[in-house]
C-alpha positions as CSV (number, residue, x, y, z in Angstrom):
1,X,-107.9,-77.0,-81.3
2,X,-110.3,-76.0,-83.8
3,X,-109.9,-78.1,-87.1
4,X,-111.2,-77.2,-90.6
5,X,-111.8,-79.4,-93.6
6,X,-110.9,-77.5,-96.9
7,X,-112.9,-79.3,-99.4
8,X,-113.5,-77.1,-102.7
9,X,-114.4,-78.0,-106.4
10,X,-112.2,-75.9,-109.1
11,X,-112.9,-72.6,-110.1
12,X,-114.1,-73.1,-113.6
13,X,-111.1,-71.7,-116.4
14,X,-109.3,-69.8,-113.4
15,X,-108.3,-72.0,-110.5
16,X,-107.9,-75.8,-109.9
17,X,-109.6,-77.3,-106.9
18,X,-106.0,-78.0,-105.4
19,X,-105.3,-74.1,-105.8
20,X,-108.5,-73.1,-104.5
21,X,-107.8,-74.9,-101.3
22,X,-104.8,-73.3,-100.8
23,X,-106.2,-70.0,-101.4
24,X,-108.9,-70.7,-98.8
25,X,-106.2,-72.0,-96.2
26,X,-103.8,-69.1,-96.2
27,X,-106.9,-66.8,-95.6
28,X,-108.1,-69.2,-92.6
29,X,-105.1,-68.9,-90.9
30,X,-104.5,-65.4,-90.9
31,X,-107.7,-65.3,-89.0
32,X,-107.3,-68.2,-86.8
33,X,-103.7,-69.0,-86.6
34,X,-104.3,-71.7,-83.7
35,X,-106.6,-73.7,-86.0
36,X,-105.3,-77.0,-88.3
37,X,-106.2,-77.4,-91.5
38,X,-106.8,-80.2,-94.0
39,X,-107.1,-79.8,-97.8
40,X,-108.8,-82.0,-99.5
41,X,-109.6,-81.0,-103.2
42,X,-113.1,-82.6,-104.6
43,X,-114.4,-82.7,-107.8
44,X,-117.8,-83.9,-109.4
45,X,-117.0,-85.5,-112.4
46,X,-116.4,-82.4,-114.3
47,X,-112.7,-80.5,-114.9
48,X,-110.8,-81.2,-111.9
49,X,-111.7,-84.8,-111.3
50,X,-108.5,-86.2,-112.6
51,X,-106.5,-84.4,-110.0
52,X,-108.9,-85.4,-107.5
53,X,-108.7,-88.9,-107.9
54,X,-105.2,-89.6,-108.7
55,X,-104.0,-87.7,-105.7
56,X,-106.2,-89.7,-103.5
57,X,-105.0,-92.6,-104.5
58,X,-101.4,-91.8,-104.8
59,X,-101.2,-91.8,-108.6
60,X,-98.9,-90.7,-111.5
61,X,-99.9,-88.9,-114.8
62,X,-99.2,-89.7,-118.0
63,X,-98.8,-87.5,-121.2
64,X,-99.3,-87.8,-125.1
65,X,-100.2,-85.7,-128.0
66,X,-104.0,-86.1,-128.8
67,X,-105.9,-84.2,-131.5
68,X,-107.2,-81.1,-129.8
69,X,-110.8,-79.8,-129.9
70,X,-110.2,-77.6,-132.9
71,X,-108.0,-80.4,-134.6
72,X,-105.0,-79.2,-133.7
73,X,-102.3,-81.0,-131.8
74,X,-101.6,-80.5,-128.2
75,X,-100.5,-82.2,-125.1
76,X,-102.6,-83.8,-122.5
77,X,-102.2,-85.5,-119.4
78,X,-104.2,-88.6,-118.0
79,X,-103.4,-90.7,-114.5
80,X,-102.7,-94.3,-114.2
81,X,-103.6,-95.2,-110.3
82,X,-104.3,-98.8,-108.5
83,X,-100.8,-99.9,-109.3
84,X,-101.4,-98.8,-112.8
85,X,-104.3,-101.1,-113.5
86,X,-106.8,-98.3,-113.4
87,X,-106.5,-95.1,-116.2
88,X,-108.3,-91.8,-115.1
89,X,-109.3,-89.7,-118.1
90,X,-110.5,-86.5,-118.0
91,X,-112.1,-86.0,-121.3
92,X,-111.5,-81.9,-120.8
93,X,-107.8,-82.4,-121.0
94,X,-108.2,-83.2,-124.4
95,X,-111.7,-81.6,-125.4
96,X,-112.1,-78.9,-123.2
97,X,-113.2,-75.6,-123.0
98,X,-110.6,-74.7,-121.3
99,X,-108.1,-75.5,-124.4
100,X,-109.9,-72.6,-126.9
101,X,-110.8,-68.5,-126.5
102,X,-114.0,-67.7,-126.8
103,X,-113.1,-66.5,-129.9
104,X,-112.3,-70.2,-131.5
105,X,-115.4,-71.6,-130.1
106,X,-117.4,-73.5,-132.7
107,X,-119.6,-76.9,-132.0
108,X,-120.1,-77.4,-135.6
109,X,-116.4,-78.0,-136.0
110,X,-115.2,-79.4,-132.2
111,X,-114.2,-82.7,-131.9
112,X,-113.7,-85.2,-128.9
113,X,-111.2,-87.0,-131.2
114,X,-108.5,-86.2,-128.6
115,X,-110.3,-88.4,-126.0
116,X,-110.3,-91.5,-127.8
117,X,-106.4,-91.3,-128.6
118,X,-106.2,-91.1,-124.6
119,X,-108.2,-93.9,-124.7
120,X,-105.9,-95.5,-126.8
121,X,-102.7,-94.5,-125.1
122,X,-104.3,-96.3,-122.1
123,X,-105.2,-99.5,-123.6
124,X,-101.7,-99.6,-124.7
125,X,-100.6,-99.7,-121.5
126,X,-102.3,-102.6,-120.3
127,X,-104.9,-101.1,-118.0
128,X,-107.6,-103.1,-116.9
129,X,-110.3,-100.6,-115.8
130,X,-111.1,-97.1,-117.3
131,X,-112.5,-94.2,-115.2
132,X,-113.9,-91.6,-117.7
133,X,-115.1,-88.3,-116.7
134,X,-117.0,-86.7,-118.3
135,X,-117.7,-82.0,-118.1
136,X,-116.2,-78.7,-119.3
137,X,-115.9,-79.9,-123.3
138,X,-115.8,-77.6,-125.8
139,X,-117.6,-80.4,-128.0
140,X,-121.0,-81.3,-129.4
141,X,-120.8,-84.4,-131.6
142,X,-122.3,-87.0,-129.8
143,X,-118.9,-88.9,-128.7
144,X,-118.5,-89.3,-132.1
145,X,-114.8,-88.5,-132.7
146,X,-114.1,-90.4,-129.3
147,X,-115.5,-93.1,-130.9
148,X,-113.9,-92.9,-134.5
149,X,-110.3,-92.7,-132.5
150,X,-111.6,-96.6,-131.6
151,X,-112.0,-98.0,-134.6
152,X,-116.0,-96.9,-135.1
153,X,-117.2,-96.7,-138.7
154,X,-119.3,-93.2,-138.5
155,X,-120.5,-93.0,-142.5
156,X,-122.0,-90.1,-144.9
157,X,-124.4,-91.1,-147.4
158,X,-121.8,-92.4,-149.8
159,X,-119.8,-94.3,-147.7
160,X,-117.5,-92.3,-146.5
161,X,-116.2,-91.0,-142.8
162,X,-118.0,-88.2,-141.2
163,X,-116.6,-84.6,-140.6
164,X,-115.1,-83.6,-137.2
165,X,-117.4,-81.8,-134.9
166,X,-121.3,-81.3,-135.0
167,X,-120.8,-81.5,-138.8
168,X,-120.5,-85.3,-138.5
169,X,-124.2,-85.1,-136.7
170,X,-125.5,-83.3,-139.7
171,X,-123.5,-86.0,-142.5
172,X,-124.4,-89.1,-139.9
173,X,-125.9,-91.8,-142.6
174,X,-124.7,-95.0,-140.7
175,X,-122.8,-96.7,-137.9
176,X,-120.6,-99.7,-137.6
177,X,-118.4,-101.5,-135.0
178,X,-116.8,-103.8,-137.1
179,X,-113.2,-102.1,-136.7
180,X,-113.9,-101.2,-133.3
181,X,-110.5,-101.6,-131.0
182,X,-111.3,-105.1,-129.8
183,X,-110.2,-104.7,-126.1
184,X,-112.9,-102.2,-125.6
185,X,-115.2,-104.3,-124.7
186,X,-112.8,-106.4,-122.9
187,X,-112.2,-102.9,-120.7
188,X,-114.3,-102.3,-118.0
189,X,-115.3,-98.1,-118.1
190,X,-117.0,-96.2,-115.2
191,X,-118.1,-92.7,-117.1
192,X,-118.8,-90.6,-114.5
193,X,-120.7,-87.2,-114.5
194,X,-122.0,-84.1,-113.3
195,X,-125.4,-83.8,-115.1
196,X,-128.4,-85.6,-115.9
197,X,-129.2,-84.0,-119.0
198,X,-130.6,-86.6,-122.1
199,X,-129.1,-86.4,-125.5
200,X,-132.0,-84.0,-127.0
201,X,-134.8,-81.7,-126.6
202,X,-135.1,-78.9,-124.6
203,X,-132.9,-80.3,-121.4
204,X,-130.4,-82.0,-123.6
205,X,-127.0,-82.0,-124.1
206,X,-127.3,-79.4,-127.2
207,X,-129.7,-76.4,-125.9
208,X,-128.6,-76.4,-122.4
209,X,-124.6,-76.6,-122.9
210,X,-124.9,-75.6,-126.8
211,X,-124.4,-71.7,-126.5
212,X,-121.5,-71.7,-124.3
213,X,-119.4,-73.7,-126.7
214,X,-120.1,-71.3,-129.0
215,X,-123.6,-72.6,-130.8
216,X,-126.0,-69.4,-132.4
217,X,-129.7,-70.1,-132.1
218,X,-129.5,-71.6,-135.6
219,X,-126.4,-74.0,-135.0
220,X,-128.5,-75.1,-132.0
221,X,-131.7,-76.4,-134.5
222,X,-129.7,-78.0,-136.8
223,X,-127.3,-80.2,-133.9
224,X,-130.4,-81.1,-131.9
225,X,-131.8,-82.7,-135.2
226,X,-128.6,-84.2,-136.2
227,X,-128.3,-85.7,-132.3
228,X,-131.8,-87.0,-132.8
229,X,-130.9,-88.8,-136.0
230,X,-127.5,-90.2,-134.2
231,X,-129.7,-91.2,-131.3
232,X,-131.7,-93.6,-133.3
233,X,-128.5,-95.0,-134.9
234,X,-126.7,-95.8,-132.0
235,X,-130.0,-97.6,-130.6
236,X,-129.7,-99.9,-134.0
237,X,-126.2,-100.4,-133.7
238,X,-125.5,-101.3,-129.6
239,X,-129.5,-103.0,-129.6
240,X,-130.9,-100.2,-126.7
241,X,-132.3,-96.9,-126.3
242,X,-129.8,-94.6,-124.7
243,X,-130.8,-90.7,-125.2
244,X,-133.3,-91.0,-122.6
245,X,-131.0,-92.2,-120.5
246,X,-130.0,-89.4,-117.5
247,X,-126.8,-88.3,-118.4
248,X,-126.6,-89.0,-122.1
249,X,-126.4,-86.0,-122.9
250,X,-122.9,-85.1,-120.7
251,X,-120.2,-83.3,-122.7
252,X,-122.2,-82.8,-125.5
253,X,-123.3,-86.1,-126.3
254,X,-120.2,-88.0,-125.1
255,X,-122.3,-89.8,-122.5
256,X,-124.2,-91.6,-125.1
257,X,-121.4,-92.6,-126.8
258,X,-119.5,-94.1,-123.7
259,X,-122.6,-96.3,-122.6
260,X,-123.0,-97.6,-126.0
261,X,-119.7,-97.8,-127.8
262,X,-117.4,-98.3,-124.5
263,X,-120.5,-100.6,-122.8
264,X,-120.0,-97.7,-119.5
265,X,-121.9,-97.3,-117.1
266,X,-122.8,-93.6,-115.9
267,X,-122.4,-92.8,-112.4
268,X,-123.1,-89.5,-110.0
269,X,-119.6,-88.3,-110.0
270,X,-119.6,-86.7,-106.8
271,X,-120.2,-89.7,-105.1
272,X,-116.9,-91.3,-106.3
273,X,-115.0,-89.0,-105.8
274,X,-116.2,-89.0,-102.1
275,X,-115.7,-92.1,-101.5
276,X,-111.8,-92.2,-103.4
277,X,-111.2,-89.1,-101.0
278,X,-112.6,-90.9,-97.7
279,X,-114.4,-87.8,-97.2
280,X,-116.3,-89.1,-94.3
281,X,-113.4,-90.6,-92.8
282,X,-111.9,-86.8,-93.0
283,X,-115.5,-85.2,-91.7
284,X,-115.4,-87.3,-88.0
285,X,-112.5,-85.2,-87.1
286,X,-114.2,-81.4,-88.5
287,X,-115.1,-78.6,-86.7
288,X,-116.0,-76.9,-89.8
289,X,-116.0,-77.3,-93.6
290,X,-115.0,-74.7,-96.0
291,X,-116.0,-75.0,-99.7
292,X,-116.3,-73.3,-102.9
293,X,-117.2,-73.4,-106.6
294,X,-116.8,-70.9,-109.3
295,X,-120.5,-70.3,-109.5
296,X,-123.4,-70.8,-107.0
297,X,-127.0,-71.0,-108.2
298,X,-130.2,-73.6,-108.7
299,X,-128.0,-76.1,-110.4
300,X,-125.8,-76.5,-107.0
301,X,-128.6,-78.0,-105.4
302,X,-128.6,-80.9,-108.5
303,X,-125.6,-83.7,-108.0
304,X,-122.9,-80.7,-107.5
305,X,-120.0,-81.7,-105.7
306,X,-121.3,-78.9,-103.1
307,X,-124.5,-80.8,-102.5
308,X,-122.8,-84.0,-102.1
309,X,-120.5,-82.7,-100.0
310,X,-123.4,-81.0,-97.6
311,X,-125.4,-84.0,-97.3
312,X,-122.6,-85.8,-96.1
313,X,-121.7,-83.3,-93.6
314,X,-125.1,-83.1,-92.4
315,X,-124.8,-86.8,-91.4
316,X,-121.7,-86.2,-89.3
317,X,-123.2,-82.8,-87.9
318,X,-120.7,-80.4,-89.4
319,X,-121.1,-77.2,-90.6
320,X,-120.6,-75.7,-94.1
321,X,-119.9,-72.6,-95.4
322,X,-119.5,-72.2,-99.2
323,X,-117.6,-69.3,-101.1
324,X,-118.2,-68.8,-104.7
325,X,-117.1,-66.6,-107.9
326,X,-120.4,-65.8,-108.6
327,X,-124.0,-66.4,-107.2
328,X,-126.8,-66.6,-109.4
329,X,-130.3,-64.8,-108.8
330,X,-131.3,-68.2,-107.7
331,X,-128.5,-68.6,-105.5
332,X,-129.9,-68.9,-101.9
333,X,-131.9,-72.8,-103.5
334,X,-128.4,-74.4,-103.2
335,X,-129.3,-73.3,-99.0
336,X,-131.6,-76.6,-99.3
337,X,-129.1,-78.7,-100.2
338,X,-127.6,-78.4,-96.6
339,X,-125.2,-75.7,-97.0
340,X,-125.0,-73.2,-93.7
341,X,-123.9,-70.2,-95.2
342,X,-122.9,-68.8,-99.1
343,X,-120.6,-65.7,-99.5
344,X,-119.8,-64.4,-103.3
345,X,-115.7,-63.7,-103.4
346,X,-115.8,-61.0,-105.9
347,X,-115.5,-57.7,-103.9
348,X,-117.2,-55.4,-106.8
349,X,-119.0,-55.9,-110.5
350,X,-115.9,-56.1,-112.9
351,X,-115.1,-57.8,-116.4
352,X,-115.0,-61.4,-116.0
353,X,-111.4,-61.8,-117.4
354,X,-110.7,-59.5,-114.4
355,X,-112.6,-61.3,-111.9
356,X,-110.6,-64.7,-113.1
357,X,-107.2,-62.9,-112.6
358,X,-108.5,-62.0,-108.5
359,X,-110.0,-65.4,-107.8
360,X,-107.2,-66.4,-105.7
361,X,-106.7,-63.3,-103.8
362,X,-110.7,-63.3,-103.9
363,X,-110.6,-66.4,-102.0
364,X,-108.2,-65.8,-99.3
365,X,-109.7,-62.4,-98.6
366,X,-113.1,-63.7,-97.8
367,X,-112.0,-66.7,-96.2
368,X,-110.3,-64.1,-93.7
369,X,-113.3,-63.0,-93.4
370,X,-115.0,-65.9,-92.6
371,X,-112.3,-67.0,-90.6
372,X,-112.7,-63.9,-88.2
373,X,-115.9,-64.3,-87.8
374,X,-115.9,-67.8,-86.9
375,X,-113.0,-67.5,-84.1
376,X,-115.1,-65.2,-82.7
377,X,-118.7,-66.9,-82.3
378,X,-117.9,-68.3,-78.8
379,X,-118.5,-64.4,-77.7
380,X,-121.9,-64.3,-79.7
381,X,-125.2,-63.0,-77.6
């Protein structure tokens, strides 16, 4: 019997990885009926990570109200796994893009406040070890409201707090720790990540993510200098250069912050979640892999979960076939990276809030289609 691993990433502001499995299941079967299935939902560090990891390891969720990335209040979840030792935060639950319309999109004003009070929820609960991951924010100040939530004294010229949001960049006169939380550093944190982006300059965390949280071209001058000036503060305060560092510049700066206020250390987040998953465990017993991501280009080829995943299925010999939202001009690089085949889901050019409705019925369409043309390669040539 011919068995396939499902093994998708989420379907950026339409679909979680969990749905997107499903999706590609029930449009599997309708093509090969006789086949099993496994679904196993993956995730890269960015949105969707959370869910990843606590259903691998048989967790729970936990939820609070938290400052939102616009300052309003809202609710968020985070997971407690490893008999509740271990906190999973997923810093988009409370400082995503996902929680504003295009329409309320403004880094200037943004604010990963909302991560730091889950933060604080967690340390409240007695958890030894913090996973923090980091993607999808709606934010651009350096970590900095994560960081105030702590206890971290983030000071204007006369003394007194920062603003919320880039703003604070812009006021940033000086740092302190000394009413930092003190069982941060008695935490341990594992920040893990999608990217490799530094905090500043052309590939960092304000040009590359800036406009699609909202930034103009001027907004984008002015943060980039304001992270530069933050950048040199935080190397006075925590003693060591960090916006060089590969990855400081995840979530608009947050990656900074958690290496030097939370003492983290970044790591490729693909590569945990593999391992919490037991992918390979799950690949020795494949015929064939299934996958998808809500866009397919260049970038796929660069720590995705869709590369990770293809290495690893290279080493056991397994096939993959991808299936995305979208597929950039560039698309057919991510081919490098090990993947077998790519097919784009959305059946003609439409809006994108259109598009997002059809993902799912997108999905199980084309993996009919793939599906049918798999059960019937024995009879190729």
């Amino acid at each position: 019997m011919t068995h396939i691993l499902i093994a998708p990433d989420s379907f950026k502001e339409s679909l979680t990885a969990a749905e997107v499995a499903t999706a590609i299941r029930r449009g599997l079967a309708e093509a090969l009926p006789d086949a099993s299935f496994t679904e196993l939902p993956l995730a890269d560090g960015g949105e969707g990570t959370l869910e990843a990891l606590v259903i691998a390891a048989g967790g729970r969720y936990e939820t609070t109200e938290v400052t939102g990335p616009d300052g309003s209040t809202l609710k968020a979840r985070f997971g407690l796994i490893h008999d509740d030792r271990t906190a999973v935060i997923e810093m988009a639950e409370a400082s995503g893009l996902q929680r504003l319309s295009q329409a309320r999109r403004n880094p200037m004003k943004t604010t990963t406040r909302g991560t730091g009070e889950l933060i604080l929820d967690a340390l409240d609960r007695g958890v030894e070890q913090i996973i923090l991951t980091l993607g999808g924010s709606a934010t651009n100040d350096g970590g900095l409201g994560m960081a105030q939530a702590l206890g971290v004294n983030a000071l204007d010229a006369s003394g007194q707090p920062v603003a919320p949001g880039g703003q604070g960049l812009l006021e940033l006169a000086s740092l302190n720790l000394h009413e930092l939380d003190t069982r941060v550093p008695a935490t341990r944190f594992r920040v893990i990540c999608d990217v490799n982006n530094p905090l500043t300059g052309a590939n960092g965390a304000t040009y590359v993510f800036g406009p699609q949280k909202g930034a103009t071209p001027e907004m984008l001058v002015q943060l980039d200098q304001g992270m530069a000036r933050y950048g040199l503060l935080l190397e006075q305060v925590v003693g060591r250069r960090l916006s060089d560092t590969p990855g400081a510049g995840a979530a608009g700066g947050l990656g900074a912050a958690a290496c030097g206020f939370l003492g983290g250390r970044l790591e490729p987040g693909i590569d945990v979640v593999m391992d919490a998953v037991g992918l390979r465990e799950h690949l020795r017993g494949a015929d064939l892999v299934v996958t998808g991501e809500g866009r397919i280009d260049a970038q796929t080829a660069r720590g995705k979960t869709l590369a990770g995943l293809a290495r690893e299925a290279a080493q056991a010999n397994v096939p993959v076939i991808a299936l995305a939202g979208s597929l950039g001009d560039d698309y057919t690089e991510a081919l490098a990276c090990g993947l077998t085949a790519i097919f784009g889901v959305t059946p003609a050019p439409m809006p994108l809030a259109e598009a997002l409705e059809q993902t799912a019925a997108s999905l199980r369409r084309t993996a009919r289609n793939v599906g049918a043309l798999y059960g019937v390669r024995p009879h190729w040539g």
